[in-house]
C-alpha positions as CSV (number, residue, x, y, z in Angstrom):
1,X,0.0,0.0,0.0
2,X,3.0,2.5,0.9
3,X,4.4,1.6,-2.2
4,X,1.2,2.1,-4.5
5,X,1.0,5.9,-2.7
6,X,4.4,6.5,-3.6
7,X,4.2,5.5,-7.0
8,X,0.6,8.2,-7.3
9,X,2.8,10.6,-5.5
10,X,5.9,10.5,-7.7
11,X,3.8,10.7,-10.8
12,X,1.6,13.5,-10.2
13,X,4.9,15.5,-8.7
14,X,6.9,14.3,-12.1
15,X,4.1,15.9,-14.1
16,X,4.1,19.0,-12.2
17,X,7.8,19.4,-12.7
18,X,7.9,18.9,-16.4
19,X,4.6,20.9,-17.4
20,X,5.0,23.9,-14.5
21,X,7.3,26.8,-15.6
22,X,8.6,26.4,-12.0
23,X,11.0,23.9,-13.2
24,X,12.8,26.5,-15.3
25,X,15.5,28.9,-13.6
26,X,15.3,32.2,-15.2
27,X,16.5,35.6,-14.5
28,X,14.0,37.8,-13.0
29,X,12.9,40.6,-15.1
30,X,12.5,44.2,-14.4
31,X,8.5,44.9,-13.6
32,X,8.1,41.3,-13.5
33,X,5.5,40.2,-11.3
34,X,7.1,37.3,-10.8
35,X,10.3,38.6,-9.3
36,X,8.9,39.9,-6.1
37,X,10.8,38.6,-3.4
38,X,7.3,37.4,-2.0
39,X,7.0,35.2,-5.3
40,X,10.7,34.3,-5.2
41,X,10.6,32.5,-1.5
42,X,7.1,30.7,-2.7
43,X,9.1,29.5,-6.0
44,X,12.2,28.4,-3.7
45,X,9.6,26.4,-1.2
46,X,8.4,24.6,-4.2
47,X,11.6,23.4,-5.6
48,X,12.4,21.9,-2.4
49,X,9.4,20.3,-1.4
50,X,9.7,18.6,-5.3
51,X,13.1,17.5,-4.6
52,X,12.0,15.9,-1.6
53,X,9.7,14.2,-2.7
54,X,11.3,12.7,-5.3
55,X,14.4,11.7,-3.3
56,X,11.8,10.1,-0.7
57,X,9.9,8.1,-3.6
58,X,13.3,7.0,-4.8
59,X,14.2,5.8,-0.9
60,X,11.3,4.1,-0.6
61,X,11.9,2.3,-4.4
62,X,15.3,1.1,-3.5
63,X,13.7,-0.6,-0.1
64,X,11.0,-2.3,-1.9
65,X,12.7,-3.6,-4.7
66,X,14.4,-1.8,-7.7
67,X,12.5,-4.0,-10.6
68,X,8.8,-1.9,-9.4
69,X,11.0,1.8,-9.2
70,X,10.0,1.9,-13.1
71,X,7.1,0.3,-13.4
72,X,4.3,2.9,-14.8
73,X,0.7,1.9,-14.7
74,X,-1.9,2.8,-17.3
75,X,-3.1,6.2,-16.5
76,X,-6.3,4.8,-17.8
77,X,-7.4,1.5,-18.0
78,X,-5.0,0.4,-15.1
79,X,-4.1,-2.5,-17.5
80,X,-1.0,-4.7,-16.0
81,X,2.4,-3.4,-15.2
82,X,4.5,-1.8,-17.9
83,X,8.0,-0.9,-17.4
84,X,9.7,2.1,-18.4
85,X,12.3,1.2,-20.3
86,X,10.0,-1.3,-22.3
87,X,7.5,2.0,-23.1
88,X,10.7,3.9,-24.3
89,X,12.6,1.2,-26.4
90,X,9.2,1.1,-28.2
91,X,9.0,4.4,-29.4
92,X,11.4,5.3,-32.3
93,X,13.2,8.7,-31.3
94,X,11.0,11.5,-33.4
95,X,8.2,9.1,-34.2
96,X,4.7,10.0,-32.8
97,X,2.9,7.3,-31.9
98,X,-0.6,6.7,-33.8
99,X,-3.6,7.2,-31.9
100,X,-5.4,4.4,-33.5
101,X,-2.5,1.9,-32.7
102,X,-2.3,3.3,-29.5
103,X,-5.9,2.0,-28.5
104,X,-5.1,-1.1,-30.2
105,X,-2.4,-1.8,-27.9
106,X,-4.5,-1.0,-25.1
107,X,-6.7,-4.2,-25.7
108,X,-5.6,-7.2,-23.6
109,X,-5.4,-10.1,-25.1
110,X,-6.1,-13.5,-23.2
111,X,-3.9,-16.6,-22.9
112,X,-3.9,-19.9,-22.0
113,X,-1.7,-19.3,-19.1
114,X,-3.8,-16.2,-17.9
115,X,-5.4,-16.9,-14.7
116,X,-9.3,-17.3,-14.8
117,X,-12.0,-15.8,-12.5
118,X,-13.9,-17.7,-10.4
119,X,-16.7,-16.4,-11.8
120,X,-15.8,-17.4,-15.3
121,X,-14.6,-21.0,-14.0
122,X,-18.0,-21.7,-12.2
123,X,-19.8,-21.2,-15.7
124,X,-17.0,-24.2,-17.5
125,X,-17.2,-26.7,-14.9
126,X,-20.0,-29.2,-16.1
127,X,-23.0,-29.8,-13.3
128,X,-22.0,-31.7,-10.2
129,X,-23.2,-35.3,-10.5
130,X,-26.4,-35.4,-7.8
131,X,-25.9,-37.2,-4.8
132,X,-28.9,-39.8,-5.1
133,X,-31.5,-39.7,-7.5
134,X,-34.4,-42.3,-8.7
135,X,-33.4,-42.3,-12.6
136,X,-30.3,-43.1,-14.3
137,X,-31.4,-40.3,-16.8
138,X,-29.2,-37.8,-13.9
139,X,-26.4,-39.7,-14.9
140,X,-25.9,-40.4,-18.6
141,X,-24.1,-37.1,-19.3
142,X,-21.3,-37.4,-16.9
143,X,-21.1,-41.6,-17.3
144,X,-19.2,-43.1,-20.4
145,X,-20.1,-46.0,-18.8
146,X,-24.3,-45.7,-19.2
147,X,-23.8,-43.7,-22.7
148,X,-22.1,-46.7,-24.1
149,X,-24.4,-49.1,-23.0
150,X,-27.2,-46.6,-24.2
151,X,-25.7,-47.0,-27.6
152,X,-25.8,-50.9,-27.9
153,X,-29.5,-50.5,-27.0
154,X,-30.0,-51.4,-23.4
155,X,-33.2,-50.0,-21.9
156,X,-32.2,-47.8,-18.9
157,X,-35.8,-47.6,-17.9
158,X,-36.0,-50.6,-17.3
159,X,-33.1,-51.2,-15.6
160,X,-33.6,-48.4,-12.8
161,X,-36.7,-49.9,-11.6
162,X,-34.6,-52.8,-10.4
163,X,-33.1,-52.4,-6.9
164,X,-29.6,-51.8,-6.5
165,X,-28.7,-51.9,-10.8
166,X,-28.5,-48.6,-11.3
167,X,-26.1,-48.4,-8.5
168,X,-24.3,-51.3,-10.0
169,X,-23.7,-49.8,-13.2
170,X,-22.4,-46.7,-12.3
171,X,-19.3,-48.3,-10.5
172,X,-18.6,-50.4,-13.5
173,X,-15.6,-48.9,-15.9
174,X,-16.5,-49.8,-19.6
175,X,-13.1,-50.6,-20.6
176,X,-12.0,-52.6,-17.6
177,X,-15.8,-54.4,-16.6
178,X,-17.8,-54.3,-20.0
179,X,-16.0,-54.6,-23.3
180,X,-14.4,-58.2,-22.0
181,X,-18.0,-59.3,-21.8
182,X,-19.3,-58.1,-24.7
183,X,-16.2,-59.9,-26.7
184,X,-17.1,-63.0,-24.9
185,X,-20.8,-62.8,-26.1
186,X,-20.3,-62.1,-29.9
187,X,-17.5,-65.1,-29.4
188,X,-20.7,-67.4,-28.2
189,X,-23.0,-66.2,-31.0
190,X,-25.4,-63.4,-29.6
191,X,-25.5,-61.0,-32.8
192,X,-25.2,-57.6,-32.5
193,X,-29.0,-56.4,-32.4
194,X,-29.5,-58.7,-29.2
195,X,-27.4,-57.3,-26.8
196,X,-29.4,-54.5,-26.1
197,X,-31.9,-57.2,-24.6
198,X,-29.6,-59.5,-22.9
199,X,-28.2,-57.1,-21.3
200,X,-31.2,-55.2,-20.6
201,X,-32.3,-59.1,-19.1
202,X,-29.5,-59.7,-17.3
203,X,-26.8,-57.0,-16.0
204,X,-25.7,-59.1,-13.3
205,X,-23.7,-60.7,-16.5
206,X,-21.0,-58.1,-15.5
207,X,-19.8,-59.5,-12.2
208,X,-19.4,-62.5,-13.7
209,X,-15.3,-64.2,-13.7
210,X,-14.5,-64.4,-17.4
211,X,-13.4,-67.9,-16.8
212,X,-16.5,-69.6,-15.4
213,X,-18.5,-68.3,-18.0
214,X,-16.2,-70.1,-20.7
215,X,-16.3,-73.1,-18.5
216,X,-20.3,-73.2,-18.7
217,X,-20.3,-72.8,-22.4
218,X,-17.5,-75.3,-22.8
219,X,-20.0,-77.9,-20.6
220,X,-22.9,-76.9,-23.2
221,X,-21.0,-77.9,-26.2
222,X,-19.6,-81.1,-23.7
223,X,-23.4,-82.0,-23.7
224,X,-23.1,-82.1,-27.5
225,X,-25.1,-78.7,-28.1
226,X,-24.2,-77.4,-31.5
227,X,-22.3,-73.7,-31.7
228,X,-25.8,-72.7,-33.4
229,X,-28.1,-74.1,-30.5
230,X,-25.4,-72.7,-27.7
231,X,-26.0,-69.4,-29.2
232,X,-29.8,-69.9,-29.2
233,X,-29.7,-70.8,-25.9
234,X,-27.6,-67.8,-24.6
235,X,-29.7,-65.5,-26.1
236,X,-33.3,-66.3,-25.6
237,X,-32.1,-67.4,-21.8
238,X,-29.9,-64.5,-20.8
239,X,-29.4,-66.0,-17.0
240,X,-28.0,-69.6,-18.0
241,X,-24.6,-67.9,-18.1
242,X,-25.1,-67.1,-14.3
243,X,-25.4,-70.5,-13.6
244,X,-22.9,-72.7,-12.3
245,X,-21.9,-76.0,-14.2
246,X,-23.3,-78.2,-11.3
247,X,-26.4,-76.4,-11.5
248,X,-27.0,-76.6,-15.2
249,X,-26.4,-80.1,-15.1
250,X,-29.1,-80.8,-12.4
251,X,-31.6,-78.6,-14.7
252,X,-31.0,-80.7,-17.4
253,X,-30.8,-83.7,-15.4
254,X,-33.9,-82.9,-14.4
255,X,-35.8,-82.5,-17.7
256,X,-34.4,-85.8,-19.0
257,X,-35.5,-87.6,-15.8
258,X,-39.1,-86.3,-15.2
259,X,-40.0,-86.6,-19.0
260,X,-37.8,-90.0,-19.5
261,X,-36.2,-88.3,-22.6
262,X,-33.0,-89.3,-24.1
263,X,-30.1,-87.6,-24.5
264,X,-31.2,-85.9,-27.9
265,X,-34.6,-85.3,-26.8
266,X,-33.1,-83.1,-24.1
267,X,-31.3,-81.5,-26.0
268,X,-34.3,-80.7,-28.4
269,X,-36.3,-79.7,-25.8
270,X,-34.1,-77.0,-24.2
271,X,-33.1,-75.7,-27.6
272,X,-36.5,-75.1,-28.6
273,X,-37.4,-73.4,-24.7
274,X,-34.0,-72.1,-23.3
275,X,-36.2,-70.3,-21.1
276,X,-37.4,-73.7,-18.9
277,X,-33.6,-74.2,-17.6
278,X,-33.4,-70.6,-15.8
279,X,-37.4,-70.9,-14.8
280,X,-38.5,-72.2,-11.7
281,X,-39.3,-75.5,-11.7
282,X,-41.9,-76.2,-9.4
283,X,-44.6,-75.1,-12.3
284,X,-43.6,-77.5,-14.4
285,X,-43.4,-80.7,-11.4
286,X,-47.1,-79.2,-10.8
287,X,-48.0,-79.7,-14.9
288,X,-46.8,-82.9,-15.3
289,X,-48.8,-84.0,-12.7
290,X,-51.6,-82.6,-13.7
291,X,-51.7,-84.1,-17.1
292,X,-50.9,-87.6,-16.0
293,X,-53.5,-87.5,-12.7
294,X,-56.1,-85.3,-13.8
295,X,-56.3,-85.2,-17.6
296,X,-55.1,-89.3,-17.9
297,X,-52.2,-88.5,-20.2
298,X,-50.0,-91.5,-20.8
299,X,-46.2,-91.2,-20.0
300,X,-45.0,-91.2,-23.5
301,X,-48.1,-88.9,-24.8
302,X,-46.9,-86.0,-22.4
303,X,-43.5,-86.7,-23.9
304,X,-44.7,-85.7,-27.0
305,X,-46.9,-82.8,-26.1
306,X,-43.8,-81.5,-23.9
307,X,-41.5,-81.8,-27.4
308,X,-44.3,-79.9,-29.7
309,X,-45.3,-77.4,-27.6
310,X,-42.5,-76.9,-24.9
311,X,-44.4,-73.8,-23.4
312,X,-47.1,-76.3,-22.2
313,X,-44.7,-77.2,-19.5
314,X,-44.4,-73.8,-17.6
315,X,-48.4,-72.9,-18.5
316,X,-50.9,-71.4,-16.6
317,X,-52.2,-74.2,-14.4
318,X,-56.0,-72.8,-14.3
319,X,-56.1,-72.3,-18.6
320,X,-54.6,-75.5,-19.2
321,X,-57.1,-77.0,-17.2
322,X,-60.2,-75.0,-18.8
323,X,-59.0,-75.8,-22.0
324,X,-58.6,-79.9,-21.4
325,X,-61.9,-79.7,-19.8
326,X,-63.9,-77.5,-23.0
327,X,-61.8,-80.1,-25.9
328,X,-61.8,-83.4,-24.1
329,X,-65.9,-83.2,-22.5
330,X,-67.5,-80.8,-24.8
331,X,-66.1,-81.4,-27.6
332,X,-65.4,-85.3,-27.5
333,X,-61.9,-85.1,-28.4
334,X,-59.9,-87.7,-27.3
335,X,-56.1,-87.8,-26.1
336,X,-54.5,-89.3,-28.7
337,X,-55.8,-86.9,-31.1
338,X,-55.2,-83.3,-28.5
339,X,-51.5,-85.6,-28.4
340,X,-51.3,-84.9,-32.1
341,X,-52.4,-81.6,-31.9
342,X,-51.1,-79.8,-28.4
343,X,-51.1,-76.7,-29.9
344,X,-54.7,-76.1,-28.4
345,X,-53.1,-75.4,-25.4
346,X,-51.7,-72.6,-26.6
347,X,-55.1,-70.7,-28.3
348,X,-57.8,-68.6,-27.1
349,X,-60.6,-70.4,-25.1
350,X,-62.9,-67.7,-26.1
351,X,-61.8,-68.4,-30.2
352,X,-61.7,-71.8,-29.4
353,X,-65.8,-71.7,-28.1
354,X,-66.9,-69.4,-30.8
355,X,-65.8,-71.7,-33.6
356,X,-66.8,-74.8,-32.2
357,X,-70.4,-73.3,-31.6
358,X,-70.3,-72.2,-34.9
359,X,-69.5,-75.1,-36.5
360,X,-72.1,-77.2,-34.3
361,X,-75.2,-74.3,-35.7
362,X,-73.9,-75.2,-38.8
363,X,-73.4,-79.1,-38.2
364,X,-70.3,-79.3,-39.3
365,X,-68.3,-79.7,-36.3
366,X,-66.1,-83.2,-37.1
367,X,-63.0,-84.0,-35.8
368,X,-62.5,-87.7,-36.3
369,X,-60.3,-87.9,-38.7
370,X,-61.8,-91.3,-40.0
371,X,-65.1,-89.1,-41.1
372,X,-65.7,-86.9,-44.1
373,X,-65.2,-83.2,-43.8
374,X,-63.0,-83.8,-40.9
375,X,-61.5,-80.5,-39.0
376,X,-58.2,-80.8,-37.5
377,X,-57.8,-78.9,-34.3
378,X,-54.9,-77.0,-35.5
379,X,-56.5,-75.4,-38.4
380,X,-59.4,-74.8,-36.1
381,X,-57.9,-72.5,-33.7
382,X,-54.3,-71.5,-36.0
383,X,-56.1,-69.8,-39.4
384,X,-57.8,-66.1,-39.5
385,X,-61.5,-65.6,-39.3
386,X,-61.9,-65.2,-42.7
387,X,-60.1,-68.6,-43.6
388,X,-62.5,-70.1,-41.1
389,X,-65.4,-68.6,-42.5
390,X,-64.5,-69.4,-46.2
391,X,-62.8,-72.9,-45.9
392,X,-63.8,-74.6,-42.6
393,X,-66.9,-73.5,-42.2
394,X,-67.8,-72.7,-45.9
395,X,-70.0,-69.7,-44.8
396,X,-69.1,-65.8,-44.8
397,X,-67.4,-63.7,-42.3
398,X,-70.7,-61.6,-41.9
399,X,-72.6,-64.7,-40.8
400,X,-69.9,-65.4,-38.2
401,X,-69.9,-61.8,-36.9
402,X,-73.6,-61.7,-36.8
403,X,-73.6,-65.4,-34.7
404,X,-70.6,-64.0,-32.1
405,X,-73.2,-61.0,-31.3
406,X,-76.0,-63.5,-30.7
407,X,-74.1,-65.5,-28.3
């Protein structure tokens, strides 16, 4: 502070000496005004208080350092430090300086190495990541790890409404967690337009050991699975990777027990369903007992139900059993022919009613296949309306829709 007022001091006192007449000695001058002895002590009182003053600023400049003694600042835009000798080997002797280039060299210029405000700083920084939040939405800008995953097509939305995956993800480093994964997949089969869905399935893929998951496809392709059904499997069954060896051989141990299939039925089976290995399986211990005790299946006839239409297996218990009840006791169907056709399991009650019906107004509901005009079940509940109307039932679609309002 001392040194910035004698800096202010010394330049307004410098500027006085060189512009006052004061600073010139002359001789006084008959009827002078001037040369009053009055006026002559005031002039004398002046020269010494400038001297002074200068010798004090130049005291005080040699204490505080001689690089700041000639140092100028701006006079007007207090722009940074010049020094003197910088301002005079600048200007050629006898050249006036341009006022146009003079307020061009007044503009500062900024540099990579000029410190920034913190005002300027807070305005750059991108927004803090939020502390908790109930969407993974907060957390895509700031995550490589979520944008890259959003790019291969997994469903974020989804995700979040899991417990604990959204935190799960965002500890994960793409390079180091993800991208061996991902490698091992499109090694097993999964094309590229299905890992969006796996992995939208099953995220928990990621804190899987590399190893054990190459030891569970190497005990898939012990089992004789081809490279084609392995990556079937894999994909339409996202959490078979997650299991251990031991348990996937109890899974399929299982199948091939309860069902008395071979080796290559198995096989078949699981290939066509991946989805029954990573199920529970108390559904389908419940189903099989239902269609040997209650329906009066026969061991080898649920074996080839359980082949044709795999999804019987894991059914709804209560629709397989409607369904059974409507085909076997209303419509006189008997097993062997629901054995050859299973896929009645799979169709609309309501459809399956409303033809029938139909077909009995019309009398021509036959379904021995000994008889003429015999219907097979699986045209009766697999074709359109308008195939029904025109080639089952040999009647219009008007007459059909007029007979459904009636009912």
């Amino acid at each position: 502070m001392a040194l910035c007022m004698c800096r202010s001091s010394a330049r307004c006192l410098l500027s006085a000496l060189r512009h006052s007449p004061v600073t010139t000695i002359r001789k006084p001058k008959k009827d002078d005004p001037f040369s009053s002895p009055s006026c002559s002590h005031q002039f004398s009182m002046i020269q010494n208080t400038a001297r002074k003053s200068v010798f004090h600023f130049r005291a005080v400049c040699t204490q505080s350092g001689s690089e700041d003694c000639g140092k100028v600042t701006h006079p007007e835009n207090n722009l940074p430090v010049i020094s003197q000798k910088q301002q005079e080997a600048n200007i050629l002797p006898g050249e006036d300086k341009d006022p146009h280039q003079e307020a061009l060299e007044e503009v500062s210029y900024l540099s990579a190495l000029d410190a920034m405000r913190e005002d300027e700083a807070v305005t750059m920084m991108p927004p803090p990541i939020p502390p908790a939040s109930f969407t993974l939405r907060d957390y895509v800008d700031s995550s490589e790890t979520l944008q890259k995953l959003v790019m291969l097509g997994v469903d974020l939305s989804k995700l979040e409404e899991r417990p604990n995956v959204g935190t799960f993800l965002l500890k994960l480093d793409f390079e180091k967690d993800i991208s061996k994964i991902l490698f091992f997949l499109k090694d097993v089969g999964v094309e590229d337009n299905q890992l969006g869905a796996f992995l939208t399935k099953n995220p928990f893929i990621f804190s899987e050991d590399l190893d054990n998951l190459h030891k569970r496809v190497a005990y898939l392709s012990s089992k004789k699975f081809s490279r084609h059904a392995i990556a079937r499997i894999v994909s339409r069954a996202p959490y078979l990777l997650n299991f251990s060896v031991e348990r996937l051989d109890n899974r399929l141990g299982f199948f091939q027990k309860e069902l008395g299939l071979s080796g290559e039925k198995t096989r078949e089976l699981v290939t066509r369903l991946p989805r029954m290995i990573t199920g529970s399986l108390e559904p389908i211990r419940e189903n099989l007992k239902v269609f040997e005790i209650e329906f009066g299946f026969r061991r080898n006839e649920i074996q080839q139900i359980a082949l044709r239409v795999p999804k019987m297996l894991a059914g709804n218990k209560k629709k397989l059993t409607e369904t059974f009840d409507y085909v076997h006791n209303t419509m006189g169907i008997p097993h062997h022919i629901i054995t050859h056709f299973p896929q009645v399991f799979n169709s609309s009650l309501l459809k399956l009613k409303e033809r029938h019906e139909f077909l009995t107004f019309l009398g021509r509901a036959i379904y021995d296949p000994k008889e003429p005009n015999y219907i097979s079940l699986d045209k009766l509940v697999s074709v359109p309306d308008q195939t029904f109307c025109e080639e089952i039932a040999k009647s219009s679609t008007q007459d059909f829709e007029q007979f459904q309002k009636n009912l």
